[in-house]
N, C-alpha and C positions, 0 to 999 in steps of 0.2 A: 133098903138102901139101893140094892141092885137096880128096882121099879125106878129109884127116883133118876139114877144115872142114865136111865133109857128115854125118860121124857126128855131128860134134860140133851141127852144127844138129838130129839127129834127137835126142838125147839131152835136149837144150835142149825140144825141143820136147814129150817125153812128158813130162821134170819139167814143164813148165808145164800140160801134161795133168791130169797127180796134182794138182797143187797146187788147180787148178779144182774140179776132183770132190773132193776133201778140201773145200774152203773152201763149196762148193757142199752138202756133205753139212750140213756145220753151219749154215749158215744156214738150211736145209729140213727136215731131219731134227730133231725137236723131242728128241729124247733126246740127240743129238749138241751139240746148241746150249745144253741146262742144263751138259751137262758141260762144256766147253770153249770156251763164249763167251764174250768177254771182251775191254778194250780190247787185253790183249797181243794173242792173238789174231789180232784186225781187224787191226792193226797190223803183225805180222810176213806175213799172207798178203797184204796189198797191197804192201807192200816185196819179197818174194817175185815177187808175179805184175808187179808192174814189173821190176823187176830181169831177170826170165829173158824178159820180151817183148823187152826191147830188146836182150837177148844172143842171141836168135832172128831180131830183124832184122838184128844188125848181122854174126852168122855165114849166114846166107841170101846177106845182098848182097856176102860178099864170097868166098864156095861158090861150089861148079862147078854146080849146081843152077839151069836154066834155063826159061822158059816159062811153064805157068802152074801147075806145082808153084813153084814161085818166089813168083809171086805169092799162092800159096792162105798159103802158110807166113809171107810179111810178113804181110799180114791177122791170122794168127794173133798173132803179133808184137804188131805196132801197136792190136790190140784188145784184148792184155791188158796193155801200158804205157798206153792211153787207160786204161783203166777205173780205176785208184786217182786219175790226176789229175785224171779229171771230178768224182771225189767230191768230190778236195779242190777244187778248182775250184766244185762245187755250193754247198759251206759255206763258203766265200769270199764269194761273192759273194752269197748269202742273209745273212750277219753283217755284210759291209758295207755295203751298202743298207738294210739295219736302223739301223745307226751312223750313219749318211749319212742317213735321211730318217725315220727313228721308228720306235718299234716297231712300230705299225701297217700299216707301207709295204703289207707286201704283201697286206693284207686291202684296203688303198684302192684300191689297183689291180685287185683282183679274183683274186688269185692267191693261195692257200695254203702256197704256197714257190717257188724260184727253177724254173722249166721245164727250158731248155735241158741243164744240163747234167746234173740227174737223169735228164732223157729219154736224154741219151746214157750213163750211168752205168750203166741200171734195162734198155733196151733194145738199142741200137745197139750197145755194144761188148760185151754177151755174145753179140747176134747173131751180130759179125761174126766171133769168137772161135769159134761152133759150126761156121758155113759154113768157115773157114778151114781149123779142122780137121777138119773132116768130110772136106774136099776134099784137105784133104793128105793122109787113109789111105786114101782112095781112089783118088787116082792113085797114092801107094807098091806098096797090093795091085795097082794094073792094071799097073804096069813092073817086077812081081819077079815078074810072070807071063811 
């Protein structure tokens, strides 16, 4: 049972791979992005790349899979479930402090839109998504050697 939760975390893990590089190709790829960008879209690749992060954490933590291939693969996980809810989190909280203190709020304060959680949305969790998985295929290739 153990074996099956381990493929099944590698499996989890390459779709949330593709999905990256798909969703990545369209937002970069300027031919990619007239053709198929769109709120569906947006819409189903973040429900998508939530969905398989937290089905990546939640078959890692409970796989035979120990150490710091364990922890490379949550990182992967938990960076690609952070990233759709910092957005919605970002536009949350820029909409409500708007509603809450004027249109203006955030030009009075000195700020052009909400920080924290664009920063973690824009940086943080593709970062920790490339380290995690970088670090997962590279300890897989070092233990199937």
């Amino acid at each position: 049972m153990e074996r099956v939760k381990a493929r099944q975390s590698w499996a989890i893990f390459w779709a949330l791979a593709g999905t990256f590089v798909v969703t990545a190709s369209v937002f970069l790829v300027p031919p990619f992005r007239e053709v198929v960008m769109g709120f569906a879209f947006i819409a189903v690749s973040g429900v998508m790349f939530f969905l398989l992060g937290v089905a990546l954490i939640f078959l890692t933590v409970k796989g035979e899979l120990g150490g710091i291939r364990k922890r490379f693969l949550i990182l992967t996980g938990a960076s690609a479930a952070a990233f759709p809810v910092s957005v919605l989190l970002h536009n949350a909280v820029y909409g409500l402090f708007i509603c809450w203190f004027g249109v203006g709020f955030w030009e009075r304060v000195g700020l052009g839109d909400e920080p924290f959680f664009f920063f973690m949305a824009i940086v943080v969790c593709p970062a920790g998504f490339l380290v995690g998985s970088i670090g997962s295929i590279v300890l897989a290739i070092k233990s199937a050697r």
